[in-house]
gemmi code that builds the backbone of each chain (N, CA, C; Angstrom):
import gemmi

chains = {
    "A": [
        ("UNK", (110.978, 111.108, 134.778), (109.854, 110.352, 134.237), (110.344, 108.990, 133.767)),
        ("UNK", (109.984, 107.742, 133.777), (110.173, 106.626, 133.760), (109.371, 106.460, 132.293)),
        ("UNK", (109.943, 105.134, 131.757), (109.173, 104.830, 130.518), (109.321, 103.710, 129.757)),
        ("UNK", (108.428, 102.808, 129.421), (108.382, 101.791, 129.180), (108.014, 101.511, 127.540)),
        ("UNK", (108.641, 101.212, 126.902), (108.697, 100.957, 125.767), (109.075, 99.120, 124.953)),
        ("UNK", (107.485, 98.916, 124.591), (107.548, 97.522, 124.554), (107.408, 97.573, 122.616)),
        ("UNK", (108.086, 97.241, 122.189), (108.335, 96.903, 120.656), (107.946, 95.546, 120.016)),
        ("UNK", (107.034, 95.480, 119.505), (106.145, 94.330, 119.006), (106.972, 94.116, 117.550)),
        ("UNK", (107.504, 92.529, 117.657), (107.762, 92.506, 116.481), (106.983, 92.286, 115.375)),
        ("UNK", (107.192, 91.428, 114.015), (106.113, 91.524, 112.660), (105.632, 90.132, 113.087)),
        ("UNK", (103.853, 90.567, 113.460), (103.323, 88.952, 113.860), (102.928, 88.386, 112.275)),
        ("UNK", (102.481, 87.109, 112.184), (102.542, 86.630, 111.392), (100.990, 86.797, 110.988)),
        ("UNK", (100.144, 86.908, 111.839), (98.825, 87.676, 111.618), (98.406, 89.071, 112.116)),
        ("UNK", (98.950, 89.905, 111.324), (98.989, 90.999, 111.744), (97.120, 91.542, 111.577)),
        ("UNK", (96.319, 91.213, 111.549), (94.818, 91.470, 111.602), (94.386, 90.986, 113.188)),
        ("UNK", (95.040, 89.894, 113.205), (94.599, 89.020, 114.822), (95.562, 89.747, 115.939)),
        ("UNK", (97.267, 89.912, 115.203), (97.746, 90.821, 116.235), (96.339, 92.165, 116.651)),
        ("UNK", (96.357, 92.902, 115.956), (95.571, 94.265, 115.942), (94.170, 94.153, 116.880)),
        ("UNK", (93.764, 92.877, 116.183), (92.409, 92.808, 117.378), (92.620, 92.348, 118.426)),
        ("UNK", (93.816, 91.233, 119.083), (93.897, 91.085, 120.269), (94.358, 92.541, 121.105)),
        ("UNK", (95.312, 92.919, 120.223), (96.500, 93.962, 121.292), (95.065, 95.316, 121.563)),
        ("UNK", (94.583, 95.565, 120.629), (93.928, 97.003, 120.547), (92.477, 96.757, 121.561)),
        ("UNK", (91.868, 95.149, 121.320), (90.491, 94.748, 122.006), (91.173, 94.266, 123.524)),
        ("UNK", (91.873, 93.378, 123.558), (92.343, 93.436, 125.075), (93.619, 93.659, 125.389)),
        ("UNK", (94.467, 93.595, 125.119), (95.808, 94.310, 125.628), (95.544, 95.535, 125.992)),
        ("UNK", (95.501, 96.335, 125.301), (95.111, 97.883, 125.800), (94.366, 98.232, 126.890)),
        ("UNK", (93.025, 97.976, 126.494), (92.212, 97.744, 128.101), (92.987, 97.446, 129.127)),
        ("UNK", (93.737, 95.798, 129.140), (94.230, 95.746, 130.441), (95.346, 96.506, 130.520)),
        ("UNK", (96.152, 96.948, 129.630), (97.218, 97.703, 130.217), (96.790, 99.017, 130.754)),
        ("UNK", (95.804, 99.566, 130.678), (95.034, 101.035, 130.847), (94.884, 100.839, 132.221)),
        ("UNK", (94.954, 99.639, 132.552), (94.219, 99.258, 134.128), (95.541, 99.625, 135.251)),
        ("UNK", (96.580, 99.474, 134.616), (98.036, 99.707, 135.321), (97.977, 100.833, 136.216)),
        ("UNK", (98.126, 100.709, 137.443), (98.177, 102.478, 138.527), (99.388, 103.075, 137.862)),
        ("UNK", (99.366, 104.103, 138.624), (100.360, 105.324, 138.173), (100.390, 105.792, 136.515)),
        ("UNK", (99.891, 104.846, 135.639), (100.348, 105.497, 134.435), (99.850, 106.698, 134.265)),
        ("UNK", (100.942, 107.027, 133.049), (100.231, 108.705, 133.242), (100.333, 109.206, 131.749)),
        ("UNK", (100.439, 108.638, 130.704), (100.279, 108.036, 129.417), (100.578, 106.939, 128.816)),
        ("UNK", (100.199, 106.648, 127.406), (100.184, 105.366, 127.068), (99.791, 105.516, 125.312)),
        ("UNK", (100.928, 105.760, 124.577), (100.557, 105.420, 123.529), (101.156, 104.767, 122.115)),
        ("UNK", (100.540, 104.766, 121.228), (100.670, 103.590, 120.437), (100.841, 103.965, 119.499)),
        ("UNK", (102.198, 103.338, 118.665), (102.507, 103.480, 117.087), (101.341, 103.554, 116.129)),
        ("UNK", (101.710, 104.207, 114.795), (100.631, 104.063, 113.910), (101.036, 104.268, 112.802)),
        ("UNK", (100.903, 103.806, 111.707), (101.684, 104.063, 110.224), (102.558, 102.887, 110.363)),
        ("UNK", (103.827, 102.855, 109.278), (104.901, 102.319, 108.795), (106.105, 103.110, 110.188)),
        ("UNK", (106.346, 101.691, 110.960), (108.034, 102.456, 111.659), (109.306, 102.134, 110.637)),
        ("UNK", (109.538, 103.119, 110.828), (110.927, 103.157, 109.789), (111.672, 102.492, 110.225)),
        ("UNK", (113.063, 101.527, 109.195), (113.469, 100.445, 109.985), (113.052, 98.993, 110.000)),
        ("UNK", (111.767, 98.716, 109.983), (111.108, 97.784, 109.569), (111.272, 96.470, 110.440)),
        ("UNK", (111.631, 96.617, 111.823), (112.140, 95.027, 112.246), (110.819, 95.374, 113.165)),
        ("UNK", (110.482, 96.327, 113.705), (109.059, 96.116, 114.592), (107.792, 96.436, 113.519)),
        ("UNK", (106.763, 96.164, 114.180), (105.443, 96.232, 114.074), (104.836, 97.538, 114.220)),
        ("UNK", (104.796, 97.267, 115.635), (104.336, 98.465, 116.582), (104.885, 99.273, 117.719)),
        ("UNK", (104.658, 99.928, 118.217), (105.284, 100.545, 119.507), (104.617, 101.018, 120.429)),
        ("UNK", (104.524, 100.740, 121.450), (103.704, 100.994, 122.810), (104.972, 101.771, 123.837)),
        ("UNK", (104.332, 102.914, 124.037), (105.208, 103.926, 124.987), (104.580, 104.143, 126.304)),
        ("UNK", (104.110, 103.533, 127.215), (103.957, 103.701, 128.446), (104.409, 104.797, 129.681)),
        ("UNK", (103.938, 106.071, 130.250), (105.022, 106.754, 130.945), (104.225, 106.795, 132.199)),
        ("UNK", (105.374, 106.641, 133.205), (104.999, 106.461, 134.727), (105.665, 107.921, 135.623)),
        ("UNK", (105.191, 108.681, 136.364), (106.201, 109.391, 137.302), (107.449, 109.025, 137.995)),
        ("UNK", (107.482, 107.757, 137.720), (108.862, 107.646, 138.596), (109.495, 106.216, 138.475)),
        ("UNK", (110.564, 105.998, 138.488), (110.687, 104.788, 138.410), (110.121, 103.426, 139.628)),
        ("UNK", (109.992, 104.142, 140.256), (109.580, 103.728, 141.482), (107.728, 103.057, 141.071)),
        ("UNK", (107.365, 104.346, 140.895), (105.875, 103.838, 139.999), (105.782, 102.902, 139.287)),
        ("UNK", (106.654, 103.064, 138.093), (106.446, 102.321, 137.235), (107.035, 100.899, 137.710)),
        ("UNK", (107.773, 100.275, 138.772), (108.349, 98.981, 139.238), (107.005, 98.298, 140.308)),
        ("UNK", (105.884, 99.350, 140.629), (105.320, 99.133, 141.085), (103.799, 98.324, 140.508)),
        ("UNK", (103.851, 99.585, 139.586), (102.748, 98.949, 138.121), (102.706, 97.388, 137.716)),
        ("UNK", (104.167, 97.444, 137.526), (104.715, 95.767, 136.668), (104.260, 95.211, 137.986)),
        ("UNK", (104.288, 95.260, 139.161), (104.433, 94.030, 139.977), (102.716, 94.516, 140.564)),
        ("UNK", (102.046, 95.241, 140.141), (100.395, 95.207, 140.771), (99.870, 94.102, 139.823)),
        ("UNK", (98.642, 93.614, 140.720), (97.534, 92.619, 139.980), (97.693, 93.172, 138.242)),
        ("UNK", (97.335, 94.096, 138.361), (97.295, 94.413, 136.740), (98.091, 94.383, 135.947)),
        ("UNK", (99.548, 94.805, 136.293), (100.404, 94.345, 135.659), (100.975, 92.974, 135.234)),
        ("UNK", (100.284, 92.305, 136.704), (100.640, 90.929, 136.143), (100.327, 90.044, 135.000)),
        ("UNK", (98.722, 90.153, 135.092), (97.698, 90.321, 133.543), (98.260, 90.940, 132.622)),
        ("UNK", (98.573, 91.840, 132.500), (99.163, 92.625, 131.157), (100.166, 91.823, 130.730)),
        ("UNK", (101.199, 91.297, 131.631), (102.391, 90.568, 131.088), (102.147, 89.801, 130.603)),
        ("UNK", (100.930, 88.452, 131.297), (100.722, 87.488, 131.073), (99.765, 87.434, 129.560)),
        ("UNK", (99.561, 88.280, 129.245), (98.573, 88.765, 127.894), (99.569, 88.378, 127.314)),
        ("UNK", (100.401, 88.970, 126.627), (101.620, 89.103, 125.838), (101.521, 87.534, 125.436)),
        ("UNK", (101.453, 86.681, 126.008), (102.244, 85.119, 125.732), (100.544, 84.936, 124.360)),
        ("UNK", (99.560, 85.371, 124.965), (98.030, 85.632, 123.615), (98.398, 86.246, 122.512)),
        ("UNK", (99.234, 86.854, 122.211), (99.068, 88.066, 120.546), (100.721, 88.184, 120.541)),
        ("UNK", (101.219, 88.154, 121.254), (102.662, 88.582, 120.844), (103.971, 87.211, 120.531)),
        ("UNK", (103.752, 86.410, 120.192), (104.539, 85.303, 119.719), (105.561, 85.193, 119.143)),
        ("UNK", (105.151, 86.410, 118.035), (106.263, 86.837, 117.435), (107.657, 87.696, 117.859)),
        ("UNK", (107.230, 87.989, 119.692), (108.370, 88.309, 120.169), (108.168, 90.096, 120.552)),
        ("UNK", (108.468, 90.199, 121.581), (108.244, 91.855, 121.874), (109.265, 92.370, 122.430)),
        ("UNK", (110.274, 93.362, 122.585), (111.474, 93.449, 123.063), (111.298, 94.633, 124.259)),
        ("UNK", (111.357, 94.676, 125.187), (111.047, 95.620, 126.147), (111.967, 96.624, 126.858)),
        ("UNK", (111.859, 98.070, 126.928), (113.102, 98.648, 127.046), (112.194, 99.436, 128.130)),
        ("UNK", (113.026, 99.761, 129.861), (112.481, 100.665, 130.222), (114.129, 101.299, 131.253)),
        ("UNK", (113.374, 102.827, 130.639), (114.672, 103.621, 131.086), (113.873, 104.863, 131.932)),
        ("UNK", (114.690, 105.431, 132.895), (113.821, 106.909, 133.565), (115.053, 107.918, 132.818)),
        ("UNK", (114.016, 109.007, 132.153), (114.769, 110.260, 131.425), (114.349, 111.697, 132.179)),
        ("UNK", (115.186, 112.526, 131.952), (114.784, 113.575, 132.244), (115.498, 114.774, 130.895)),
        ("UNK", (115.371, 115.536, 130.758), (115.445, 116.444, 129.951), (117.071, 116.758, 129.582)),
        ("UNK", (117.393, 116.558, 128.117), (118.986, 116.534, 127.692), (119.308, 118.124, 128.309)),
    ],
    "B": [
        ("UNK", (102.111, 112.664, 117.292), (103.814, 112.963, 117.385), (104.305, 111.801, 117.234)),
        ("UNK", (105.774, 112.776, 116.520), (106.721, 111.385, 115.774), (107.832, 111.596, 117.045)),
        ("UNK", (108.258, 110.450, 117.418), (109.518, 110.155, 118.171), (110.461, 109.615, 117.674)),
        ("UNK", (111.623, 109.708, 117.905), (112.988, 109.322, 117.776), (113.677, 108.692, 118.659)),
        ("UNK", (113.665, 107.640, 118.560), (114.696, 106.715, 120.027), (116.285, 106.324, 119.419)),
        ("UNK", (116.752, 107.239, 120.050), (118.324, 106.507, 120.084), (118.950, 105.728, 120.923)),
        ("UNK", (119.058, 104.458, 120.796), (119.645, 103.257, 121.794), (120.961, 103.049, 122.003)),
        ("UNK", (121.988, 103.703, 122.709), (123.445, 103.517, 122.808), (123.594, 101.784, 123.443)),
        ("UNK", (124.655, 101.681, 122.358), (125.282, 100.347, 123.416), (125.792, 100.851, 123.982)),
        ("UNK", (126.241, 99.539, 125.212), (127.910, 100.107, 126.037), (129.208, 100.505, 125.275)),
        ("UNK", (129.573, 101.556, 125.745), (130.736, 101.877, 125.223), (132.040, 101.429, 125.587)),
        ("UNK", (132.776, 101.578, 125.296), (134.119, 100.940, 126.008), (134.804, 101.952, 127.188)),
        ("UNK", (134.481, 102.889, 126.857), (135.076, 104.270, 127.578), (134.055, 104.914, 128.044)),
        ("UNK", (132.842, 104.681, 129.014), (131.786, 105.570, 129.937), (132.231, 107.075, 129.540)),
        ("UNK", (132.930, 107.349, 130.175), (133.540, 108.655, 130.581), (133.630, 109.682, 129.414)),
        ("UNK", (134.254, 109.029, 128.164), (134.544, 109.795, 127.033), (133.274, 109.728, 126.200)),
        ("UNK", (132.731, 108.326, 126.759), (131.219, 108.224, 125.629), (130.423, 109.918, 126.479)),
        ("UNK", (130.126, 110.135, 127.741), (129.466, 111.060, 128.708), (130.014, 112.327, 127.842)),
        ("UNK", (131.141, 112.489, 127.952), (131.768, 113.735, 127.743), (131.906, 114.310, 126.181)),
        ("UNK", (131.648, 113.452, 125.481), (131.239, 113.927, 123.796), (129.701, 114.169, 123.604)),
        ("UNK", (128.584, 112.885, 124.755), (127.767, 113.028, 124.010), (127.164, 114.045, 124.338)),
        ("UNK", (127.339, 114.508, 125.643), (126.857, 115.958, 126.705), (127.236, 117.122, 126.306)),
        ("UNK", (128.817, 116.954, 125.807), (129.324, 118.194, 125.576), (129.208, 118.897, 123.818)),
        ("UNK", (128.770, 117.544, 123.164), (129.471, 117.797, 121.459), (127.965, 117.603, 120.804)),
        ("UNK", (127.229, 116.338, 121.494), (126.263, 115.676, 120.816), (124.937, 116.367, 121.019)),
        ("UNK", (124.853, 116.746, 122.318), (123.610, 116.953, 122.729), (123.366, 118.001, 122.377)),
        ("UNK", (124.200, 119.562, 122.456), (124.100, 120.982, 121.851), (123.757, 120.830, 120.397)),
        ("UNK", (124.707, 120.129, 119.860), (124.388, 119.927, 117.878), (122.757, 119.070, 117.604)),
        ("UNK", (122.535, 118.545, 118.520), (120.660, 118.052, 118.518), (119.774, 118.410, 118.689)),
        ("UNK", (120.091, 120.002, 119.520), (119.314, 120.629, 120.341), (119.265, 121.721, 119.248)),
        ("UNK", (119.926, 121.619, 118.297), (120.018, 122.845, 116.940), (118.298, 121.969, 115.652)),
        ("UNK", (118.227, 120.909, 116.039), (117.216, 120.634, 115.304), (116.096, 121.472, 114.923)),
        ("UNK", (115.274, 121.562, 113.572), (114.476, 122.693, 113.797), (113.438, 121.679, 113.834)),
        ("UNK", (112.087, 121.986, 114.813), (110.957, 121.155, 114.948), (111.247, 120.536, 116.304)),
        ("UNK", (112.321, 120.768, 116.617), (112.329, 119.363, 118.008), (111.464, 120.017, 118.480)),
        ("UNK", (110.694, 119.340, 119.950), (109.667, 119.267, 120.594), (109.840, 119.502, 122.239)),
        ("UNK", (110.560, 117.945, 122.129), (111.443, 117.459, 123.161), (112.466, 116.835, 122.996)),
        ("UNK", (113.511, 116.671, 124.026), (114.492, 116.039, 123.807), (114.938, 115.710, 125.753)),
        ("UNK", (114.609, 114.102, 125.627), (114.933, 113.782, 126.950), (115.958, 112.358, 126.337)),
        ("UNK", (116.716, 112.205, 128.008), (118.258, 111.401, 128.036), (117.836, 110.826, 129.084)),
        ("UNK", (118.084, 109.386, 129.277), (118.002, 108.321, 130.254), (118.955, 108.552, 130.884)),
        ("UNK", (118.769, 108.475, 132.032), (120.053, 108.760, 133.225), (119.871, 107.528, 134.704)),
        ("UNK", (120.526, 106.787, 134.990), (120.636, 106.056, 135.793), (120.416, 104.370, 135.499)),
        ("UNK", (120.080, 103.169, 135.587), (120.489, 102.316, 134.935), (119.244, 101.959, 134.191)),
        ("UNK", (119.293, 101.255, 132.975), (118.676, 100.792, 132.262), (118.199, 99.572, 132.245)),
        ("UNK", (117.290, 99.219, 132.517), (116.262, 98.015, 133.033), (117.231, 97.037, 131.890)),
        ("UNK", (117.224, 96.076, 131.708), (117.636, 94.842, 130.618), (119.222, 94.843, 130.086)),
        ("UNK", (119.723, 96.084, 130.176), (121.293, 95.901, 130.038), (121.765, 96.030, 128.806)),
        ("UNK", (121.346, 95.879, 127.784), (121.469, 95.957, 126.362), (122.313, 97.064, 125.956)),
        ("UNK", (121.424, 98.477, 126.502), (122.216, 99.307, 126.606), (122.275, 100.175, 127.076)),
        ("UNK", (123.278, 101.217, 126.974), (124.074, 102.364, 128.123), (123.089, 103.492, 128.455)),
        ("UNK", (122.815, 104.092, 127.159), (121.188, 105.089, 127.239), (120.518, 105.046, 126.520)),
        ("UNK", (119.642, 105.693, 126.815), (118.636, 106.434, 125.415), (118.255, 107.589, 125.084)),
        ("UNK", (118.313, 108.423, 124.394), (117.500, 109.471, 124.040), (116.607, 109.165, 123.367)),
        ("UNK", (115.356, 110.523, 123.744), (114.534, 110.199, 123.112), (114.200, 111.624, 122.589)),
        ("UNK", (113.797, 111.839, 121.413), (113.311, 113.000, 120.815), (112.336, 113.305, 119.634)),
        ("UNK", (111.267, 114.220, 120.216), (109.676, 114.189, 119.788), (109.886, 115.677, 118.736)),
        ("UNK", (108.997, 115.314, 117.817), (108.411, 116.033, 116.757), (106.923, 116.379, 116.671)),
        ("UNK", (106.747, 117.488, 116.190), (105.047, 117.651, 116.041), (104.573, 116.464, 115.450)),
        ("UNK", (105.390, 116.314, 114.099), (104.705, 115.469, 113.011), (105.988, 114.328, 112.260)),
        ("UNK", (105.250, 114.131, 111.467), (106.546, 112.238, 110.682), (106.956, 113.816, 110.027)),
        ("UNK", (106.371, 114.592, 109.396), (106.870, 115.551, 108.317), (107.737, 116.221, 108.660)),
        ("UNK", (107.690, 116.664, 109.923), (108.460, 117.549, 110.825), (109.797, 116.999, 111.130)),
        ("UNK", (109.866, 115.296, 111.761), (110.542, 114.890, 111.692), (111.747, 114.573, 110.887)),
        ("UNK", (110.783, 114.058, 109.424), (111.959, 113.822, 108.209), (112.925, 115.071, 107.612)),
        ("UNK", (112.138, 116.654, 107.873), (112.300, 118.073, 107.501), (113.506, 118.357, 108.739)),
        ("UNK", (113.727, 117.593, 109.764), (114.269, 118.116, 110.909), (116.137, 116.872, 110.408)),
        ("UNK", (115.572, 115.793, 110.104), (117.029, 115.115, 109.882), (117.596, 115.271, 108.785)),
        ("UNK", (116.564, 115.834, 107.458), (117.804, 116.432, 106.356), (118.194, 117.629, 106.726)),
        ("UNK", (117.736, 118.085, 107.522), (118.357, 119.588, 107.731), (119.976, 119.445, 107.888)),
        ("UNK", (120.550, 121.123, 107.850), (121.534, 120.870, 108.079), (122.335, 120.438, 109.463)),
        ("UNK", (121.403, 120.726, 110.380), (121.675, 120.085, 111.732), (121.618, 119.031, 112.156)),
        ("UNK", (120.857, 118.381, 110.984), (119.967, 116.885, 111.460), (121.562, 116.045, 110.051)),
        ("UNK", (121.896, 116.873, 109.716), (123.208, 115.852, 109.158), (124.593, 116.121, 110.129)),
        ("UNK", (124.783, 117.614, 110.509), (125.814, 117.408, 111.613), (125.863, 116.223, 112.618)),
        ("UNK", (124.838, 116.470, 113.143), (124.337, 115.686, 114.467), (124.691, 114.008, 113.901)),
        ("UNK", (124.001, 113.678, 112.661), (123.988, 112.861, 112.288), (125.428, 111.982, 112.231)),
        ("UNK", (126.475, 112.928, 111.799), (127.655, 112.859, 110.983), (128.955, 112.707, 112.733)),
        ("UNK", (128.094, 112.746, 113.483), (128.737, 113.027, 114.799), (128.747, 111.593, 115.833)),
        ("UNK", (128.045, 110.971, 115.360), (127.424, 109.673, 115.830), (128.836, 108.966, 115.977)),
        ("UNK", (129.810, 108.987, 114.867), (131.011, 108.663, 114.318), (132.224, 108.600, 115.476)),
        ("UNK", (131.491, 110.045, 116.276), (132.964, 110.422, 116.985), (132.859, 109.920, 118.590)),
        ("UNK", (131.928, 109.226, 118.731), (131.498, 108.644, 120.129), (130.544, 107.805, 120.221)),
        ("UNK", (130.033, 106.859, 119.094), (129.123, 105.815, 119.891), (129.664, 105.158, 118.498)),
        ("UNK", (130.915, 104.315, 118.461), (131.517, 103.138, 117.885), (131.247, 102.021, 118.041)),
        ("UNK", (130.675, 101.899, 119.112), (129.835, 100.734, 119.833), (128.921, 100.281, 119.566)),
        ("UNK", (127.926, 101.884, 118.882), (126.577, 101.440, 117.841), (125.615, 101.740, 118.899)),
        ("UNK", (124.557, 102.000, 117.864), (123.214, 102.740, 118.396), (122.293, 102.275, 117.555)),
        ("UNK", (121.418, 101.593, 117.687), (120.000, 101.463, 117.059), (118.958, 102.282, 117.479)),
        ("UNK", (118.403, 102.749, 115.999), (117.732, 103.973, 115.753), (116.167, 103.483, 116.190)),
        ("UNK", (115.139, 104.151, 116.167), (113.833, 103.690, 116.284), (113.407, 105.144, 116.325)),
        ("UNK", (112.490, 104.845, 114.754), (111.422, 105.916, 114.976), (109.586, 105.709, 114.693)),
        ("UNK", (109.056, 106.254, 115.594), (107.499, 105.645, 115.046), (106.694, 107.131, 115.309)),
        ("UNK", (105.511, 107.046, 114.726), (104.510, 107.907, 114.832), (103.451, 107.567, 115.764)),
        ("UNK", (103.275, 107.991, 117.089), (101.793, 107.403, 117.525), (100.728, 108.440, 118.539)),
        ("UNK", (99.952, 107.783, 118.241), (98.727, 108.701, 119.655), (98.491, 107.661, 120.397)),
        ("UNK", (97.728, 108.702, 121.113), (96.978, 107.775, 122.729), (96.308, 106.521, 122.488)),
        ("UNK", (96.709, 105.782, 123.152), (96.263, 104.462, 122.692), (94.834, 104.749, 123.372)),
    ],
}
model = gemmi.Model(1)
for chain_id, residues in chains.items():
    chain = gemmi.Chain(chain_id)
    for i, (resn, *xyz) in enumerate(residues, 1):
        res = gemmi.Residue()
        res.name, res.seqid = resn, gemmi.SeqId(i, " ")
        for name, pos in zip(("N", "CA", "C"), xyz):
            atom = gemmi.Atom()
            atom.name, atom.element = name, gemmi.Element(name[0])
            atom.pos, atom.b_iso = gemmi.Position(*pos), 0.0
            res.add_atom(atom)
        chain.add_residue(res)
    model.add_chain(chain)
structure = gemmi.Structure()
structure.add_model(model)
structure.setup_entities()
């Protein structure tokens, strides 16, 4: 399983972060093929250097290289430069069971 | 569900980092009480930063915090010492379906 994990750092309007990422980020990232969940921090992350956390999971890595480079993904990326300013750090790894 | 991301840097020694964390690390994690899941990144890691990740899920934040004072969740803890010198940044968040 492939997985994409994008870490939002502390925006400086965290009310305007919330309504852009939750009113359109989400939507368009929902639009991504193959995904096959998608979800989102909530509370205090311990640690304190991010915001939020968005966990994205694709079947395969293959999927998920495919996602990033469909129409929709391209939008989704290009969102990011709208609400995320404060910097988002992006980690994607394929796991399978320790 | 609460997750747990462990981020290995590169190690200096692949081989010995593989062979502690498979053989020493991963059994003493797998003693957690509450784990859920427990999946390991295997093959390369998109951005380079670093070597792997684990990742490991809890029912709940409660479950979680009840699972790292345990006494397994300090072995495990206390083990970090003997193979990732290199350093690991922790990440934990709580989230649902976006």
């Amino acid at each position: 399983m492939a997985t994409l994990i994008a870490m939002y750092k502390h925006p400086e309007d965290p009310a305007a972060f919330d309504r852009h990422h939750f009113g359109v980020h989400v939507p368009l990232a929902r639009k991504l093929p193959n995904l096959t969940s998608y979800d989102v921090s909530h509370g205090s992350i311990d640690g304190g250097s991010y915001y939020l956390v968005a966990v994205l999971t694709f079947s395969s890595h293959e999927a998920m290289t495919a996602a990033l480079q469909s129409e929709a993904g391209e939008a989704a990326q290009q969102d990011l430069a709208n609400f995320a300013g404060a910097g988002v750090d992006i980690l994607t790894y394929d796991a399978r069971p320790a």
